[in-house]
N, C-alpha and C positions, 0 to 999 in steps of 0.2 A: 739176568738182565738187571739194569739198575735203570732207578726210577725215584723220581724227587717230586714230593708234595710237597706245597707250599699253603699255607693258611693265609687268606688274607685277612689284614687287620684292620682297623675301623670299620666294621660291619655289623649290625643289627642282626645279622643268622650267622651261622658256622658258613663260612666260606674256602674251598680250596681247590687248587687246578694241581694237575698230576704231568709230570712232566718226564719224557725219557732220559738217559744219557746226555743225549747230546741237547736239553734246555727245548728241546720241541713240544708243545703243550698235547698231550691226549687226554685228558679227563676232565671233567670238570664238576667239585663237590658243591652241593648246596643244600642248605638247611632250612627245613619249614619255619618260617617268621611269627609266629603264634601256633606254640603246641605245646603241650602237659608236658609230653617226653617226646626224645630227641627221637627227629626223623631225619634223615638228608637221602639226594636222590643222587647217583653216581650217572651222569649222561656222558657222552662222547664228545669234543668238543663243539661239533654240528647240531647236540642237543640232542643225541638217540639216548632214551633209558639204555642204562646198562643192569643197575642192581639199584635196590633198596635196602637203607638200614634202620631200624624200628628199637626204639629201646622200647620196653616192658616196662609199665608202670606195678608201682605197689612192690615191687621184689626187694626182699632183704637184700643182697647184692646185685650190684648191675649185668642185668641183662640184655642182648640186644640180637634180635633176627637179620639173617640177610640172606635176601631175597631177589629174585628176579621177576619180570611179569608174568610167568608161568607159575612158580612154584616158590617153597622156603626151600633155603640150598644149606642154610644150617643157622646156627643157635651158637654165641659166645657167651660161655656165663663165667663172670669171676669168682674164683675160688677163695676161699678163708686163710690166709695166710699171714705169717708177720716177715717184715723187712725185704719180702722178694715177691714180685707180681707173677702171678700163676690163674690162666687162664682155660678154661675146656673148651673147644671144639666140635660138637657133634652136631648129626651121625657119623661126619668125617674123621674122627676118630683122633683130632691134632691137639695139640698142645701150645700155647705161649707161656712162657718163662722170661723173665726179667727181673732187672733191676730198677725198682723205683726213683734211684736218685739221677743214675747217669741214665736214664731214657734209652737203655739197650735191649732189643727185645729179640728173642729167637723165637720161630712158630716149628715147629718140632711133629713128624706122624710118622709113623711104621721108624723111627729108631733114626730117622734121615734129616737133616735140617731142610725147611722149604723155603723159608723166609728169615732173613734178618733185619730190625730196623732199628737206626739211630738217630737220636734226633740231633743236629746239626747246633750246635750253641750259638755262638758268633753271626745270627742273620737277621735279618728285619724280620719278626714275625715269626711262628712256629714253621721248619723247616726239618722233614724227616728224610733220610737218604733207607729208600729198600733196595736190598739184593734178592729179588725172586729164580728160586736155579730152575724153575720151571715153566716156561710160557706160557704151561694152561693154567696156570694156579694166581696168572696175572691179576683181573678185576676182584677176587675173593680173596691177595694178598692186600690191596689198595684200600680195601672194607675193612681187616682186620685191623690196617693202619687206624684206619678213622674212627674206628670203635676204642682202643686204647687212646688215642688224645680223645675222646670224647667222655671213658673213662676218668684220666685224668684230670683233666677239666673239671668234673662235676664236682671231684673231691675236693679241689682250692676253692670251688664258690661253695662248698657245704663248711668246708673249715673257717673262709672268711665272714660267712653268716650265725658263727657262735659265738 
C-alpha cells in the first residue's frame, strides 16, 4: 500500500497528516509545543490515539520509543556509521538502511523488505511517499517515517548551531 505524509510548514511543533493513495487524509501527526525531547502523538483523523513516539533524552545517539496506550511496541536506535543511515528495530528484530543524501530508506526483518520511503523533492514542504507491503505493519511503518525526519531534522539544527 502506498501512503503519503506531508509535513506541514509554518508551524510552531512538528506537524503532519498521512495520506493514502488516492490523497484521502488518515492520520494525523502532531508534536508537543514545549518539550526537552521530541514527542508527537499519531491520532486518526477524528482524533483517536493511535501510537506515541518519545525521543530519549541524554543518549549518545538518537533514540526514540513507539508506543501505544497499552504498551512500548518497540525502540528505534541509531546505529554509528559513516556515509549510510542504519537503524535497529527492536524487539521486532527490523532494520532501516539508507541513504543520507537522496532520503531513500528500506526497513528490512527476517531477510524481507516491509517498507520503503522516499522523500519526494519538488513539493511544498517535507513530503515522503511509503510503500508498506503489509497492512499490519501500517501505523508502526508511518512512526518509523517520523522518527527518521525527526532524526534528520535534529542534525541540520545541531550542524546550524556550531
Amino acid at each position: 500500500m502506498d501512503y503519503y505524509v506531508k509535513q506541514r510548514i509554518f508551524s510552531f511543533k512538528d506537524q503532519f497528516t498521512v495520506y493514502d493513495g488516492n490523497e484521502k487524509p488518515l492520520y494525523k501527526v502532531e508534536g508537543k509545543l514545549f518539550s526537552f525531547a521530541n514527542q508527537l502523538a499519531i491520532t486518526t483523523v477524528d482524533g483517536n490515539p493511535v501510537l506515541q513516539i518519545k525521543e530519549r533524552l541524554f543518549s549518545f545517539l538518537p533514540h526514540y520509543t513507539i508506543s501505544n496506550e497499552e504498551k512500548e511496541l518497540c525502540y528505534v536506535t541509531k546505529k554509528l556509521t559513516f556515509f549510510r543511515a542504519k537503524y535497529e528495530i527492536n524487539p521486532l528484530n527490523w532494520t532501516i538502511e539508507g541513504s543520507l543524501l537522496d532520503h531513500h530508506y528500506r526497513v528490512v526483518g527476517d531477510g524481507k523488505e516491509i517498507m520503503n520511503v522516499e522523500k519526494q523533492w519538488l513539493s511544498w514542504g517535507d513530503t515522503y511517499h511509503l510503500t508498506i507491503h503489509d497492512q499490519r505493519h501500517e501505523t508502526i511503518g508511518i512512526a518509523l517515517m517520523i522518527v527518521l525526519d525527526m532524526v534528520h531534522h535534529q542534525k541540520k539544527k545541531n550542524y546550524s548551531n556550531q
